[in-house]
Structures are given as C-alpha cells and as structure tokens.
C-alpha positions as CSV (number, residue, x, y, z in Angstrom):
1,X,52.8,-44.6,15.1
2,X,55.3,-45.1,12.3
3,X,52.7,-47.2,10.5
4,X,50.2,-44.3,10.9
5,X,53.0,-41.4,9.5
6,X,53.5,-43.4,6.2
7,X,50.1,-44.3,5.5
8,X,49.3,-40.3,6.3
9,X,52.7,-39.7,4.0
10,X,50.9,-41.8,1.1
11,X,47.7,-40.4,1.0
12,X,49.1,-36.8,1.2
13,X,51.4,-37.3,-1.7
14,X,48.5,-38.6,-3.5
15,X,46.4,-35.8,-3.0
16,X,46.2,-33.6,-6.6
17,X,50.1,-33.6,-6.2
18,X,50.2,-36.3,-9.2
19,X,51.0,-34.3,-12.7
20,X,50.0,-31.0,-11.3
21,X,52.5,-28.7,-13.2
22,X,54.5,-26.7,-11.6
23,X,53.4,-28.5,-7.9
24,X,55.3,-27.5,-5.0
25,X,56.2,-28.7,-1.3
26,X,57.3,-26.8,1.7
27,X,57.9,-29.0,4.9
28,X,59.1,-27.5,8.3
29,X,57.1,-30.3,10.5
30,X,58.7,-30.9,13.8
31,X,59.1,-31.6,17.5
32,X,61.6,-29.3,19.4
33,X,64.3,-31.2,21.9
34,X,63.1,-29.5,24.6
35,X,59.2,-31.0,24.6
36,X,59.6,-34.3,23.7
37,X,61.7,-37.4,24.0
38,X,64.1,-38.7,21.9
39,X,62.2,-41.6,20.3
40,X,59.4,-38.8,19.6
41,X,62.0,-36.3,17.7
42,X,63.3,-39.3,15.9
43,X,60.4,-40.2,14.7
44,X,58.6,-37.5,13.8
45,X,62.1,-35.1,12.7
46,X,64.1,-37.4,11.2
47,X,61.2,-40.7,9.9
48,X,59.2,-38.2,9.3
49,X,61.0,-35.8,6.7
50,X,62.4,-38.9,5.0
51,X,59.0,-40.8,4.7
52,X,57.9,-36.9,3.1
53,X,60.9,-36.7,0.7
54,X,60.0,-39.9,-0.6
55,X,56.4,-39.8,-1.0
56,X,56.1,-36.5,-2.8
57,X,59.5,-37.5,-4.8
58,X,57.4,-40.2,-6.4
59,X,54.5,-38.1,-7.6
60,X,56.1,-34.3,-7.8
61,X,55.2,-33.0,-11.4
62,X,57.8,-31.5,-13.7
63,X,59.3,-28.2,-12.7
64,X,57.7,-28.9,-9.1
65,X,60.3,-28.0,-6.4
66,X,59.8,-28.9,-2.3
67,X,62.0,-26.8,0.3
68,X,62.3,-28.3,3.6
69,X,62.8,-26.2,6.9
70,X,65.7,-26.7,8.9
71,X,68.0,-26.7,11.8
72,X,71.5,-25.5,12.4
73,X,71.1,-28.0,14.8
74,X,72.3,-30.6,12.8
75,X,75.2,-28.5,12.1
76,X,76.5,-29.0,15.5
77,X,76.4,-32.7,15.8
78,X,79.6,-34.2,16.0
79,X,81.6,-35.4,13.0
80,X,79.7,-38.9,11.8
81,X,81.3,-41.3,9.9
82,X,81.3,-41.6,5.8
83,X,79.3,-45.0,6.4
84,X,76.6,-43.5,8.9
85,X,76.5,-40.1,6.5
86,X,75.4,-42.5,3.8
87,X,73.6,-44.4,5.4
88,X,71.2,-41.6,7.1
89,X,71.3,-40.2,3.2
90,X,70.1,-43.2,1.6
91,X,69.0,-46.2,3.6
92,X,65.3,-46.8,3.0
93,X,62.7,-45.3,5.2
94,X,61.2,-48.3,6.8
95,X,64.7,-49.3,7.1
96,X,66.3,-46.3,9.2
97,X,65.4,-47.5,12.8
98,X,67.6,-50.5,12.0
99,X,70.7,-48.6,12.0
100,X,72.6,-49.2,15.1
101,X,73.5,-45.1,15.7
102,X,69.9,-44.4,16.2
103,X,69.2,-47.2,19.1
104,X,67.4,-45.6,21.6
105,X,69.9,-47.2,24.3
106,X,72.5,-44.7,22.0
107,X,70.4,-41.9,21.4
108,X,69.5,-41.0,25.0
109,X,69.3,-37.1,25.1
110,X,66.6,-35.4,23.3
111,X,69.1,-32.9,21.7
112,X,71.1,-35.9,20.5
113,X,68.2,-36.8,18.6
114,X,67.2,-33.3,17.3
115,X,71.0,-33.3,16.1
116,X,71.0,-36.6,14.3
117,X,67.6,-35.6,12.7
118,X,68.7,-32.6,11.3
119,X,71.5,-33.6,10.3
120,X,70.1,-37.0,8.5
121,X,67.5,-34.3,6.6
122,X,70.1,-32.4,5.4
123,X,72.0,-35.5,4.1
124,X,68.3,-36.9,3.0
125,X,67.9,-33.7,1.4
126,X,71.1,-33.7,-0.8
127,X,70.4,-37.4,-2.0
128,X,66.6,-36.5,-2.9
129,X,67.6,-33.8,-5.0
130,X,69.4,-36.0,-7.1
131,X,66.3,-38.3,-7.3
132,X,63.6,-35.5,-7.8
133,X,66.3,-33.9,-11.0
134,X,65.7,-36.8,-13.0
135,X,62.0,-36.0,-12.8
136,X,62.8,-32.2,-13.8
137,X,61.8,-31.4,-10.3
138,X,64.1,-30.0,-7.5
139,X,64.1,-29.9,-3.9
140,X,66.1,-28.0,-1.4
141,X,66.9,-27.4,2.2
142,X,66.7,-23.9,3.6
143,X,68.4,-23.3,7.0
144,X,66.6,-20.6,9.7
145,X,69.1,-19.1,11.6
146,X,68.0,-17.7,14.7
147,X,68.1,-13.5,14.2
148,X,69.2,-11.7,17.8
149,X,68.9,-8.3,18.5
C-alpha cells in the first residue's frame, strides 16, 4: 500500500503542477478513527500528508501556496517529546514507520493514531513551509473546528 500511495503521490505532483504560476494545493484526505484501524489512519493520515507535502513541495511554482485540512485532534494528544516533535517534522517519508512511537504494538487505539497523525501534519506542515518559502511558495495548515448549535 505504501508503495502504491508514493508512486500515486509522484505522478500527481507531476501532473501540470510543474511551473504553473500561481499553482495551488488543498489536501483534507483522510480516514476517521472511528472506521478504520490504526495502521490504516497511520498510513493514509499521517504517510499520506507527508508523502503529499513532499511531492508537490518539489514541483509547486512560484507564488503557489497548498493548505492542508486539519484536526484539533492532534491538539489533544499528549505532550511528545522535543526528539519525537522533530522527528514527526522532519524524518523522511519512507523513513517515518521506523520511528519507534509509531510501532503498531504502541499505537494500539485508532484515536491514538488519528492523534499522532494530526499532530505529525501539523509539525510536517510547519517544517514544509520553510522548504516551500525558499521556492517563493507557501503552505499552511487550516484547523476545522467542529461549529455546535
């Protein structure tokens, strides 16, 4: 499956996206915690979003800008250390499943894994914009808060 999500990330990032001016990005792709197991959300939230980040990053035009949907979700996750914060913000891609916090024999609920996700696109997100600025392009995260009546 992963295989299959970053060859499908490629060739979408290839797609016209390469030197169109002004080229934008909106990603709010996503399984929700309570249909689908935690390997599932952390694949498709969390391997997902990054694999997208990095794919248009290489190929988003000048004055291009991406906005990715989120989660207050990640918001709620426990306090992670400096090292893991990092490391969900920068490790490589095809590196993330090695990381020891997202073991599936650690990551057992599905919410645990909606949380991590969330909470690894918004550090993803932060550490992407830096990337995409040096290409005069931005990219942000935008937060949907439930509205209740």
């Amino acid at each position: 499956m992963l295989r299959n999500l970053a060859f499908a990330g490629h060739a979408l990032s290839q797609m016209g996206f390469a030197g169109a001016t002004g080229a934008a990005l909106a990603h709010a792709a996503g399984v929700s915690p309570s249909r689908a197991s935690p390997e599932t959300i952390l694949k498709v939230d969390l391997y997902g979003t990054a694999l997208v980040l990095e794919e248009f990053g290489n190929v988003i035009a000048r004055g291009g800008a991406g906005v990715i949907i989120a989660s207050q979700s990640g918001h709620r996750l426990l306090s992670l250390s400096s090292d893991q914060n990092a490391a969900l913000a920068t490790r490589p891609v095809e590196e993330l499943f090695n990381l020891p916090m997202l073991q599936l024999g650690r990551v057992k609920e599905p919410l645990h894994a909606y949380q991590l996700s969330k909470r690894g696109n918004s550090l993803r997100v932060m550490a992407e914009a830096v990337r995409w600025g040096k290409g005069s392009a931005r990219v942000k995260q935008k937060v949907i808060f439930p509205v209740t009546w």
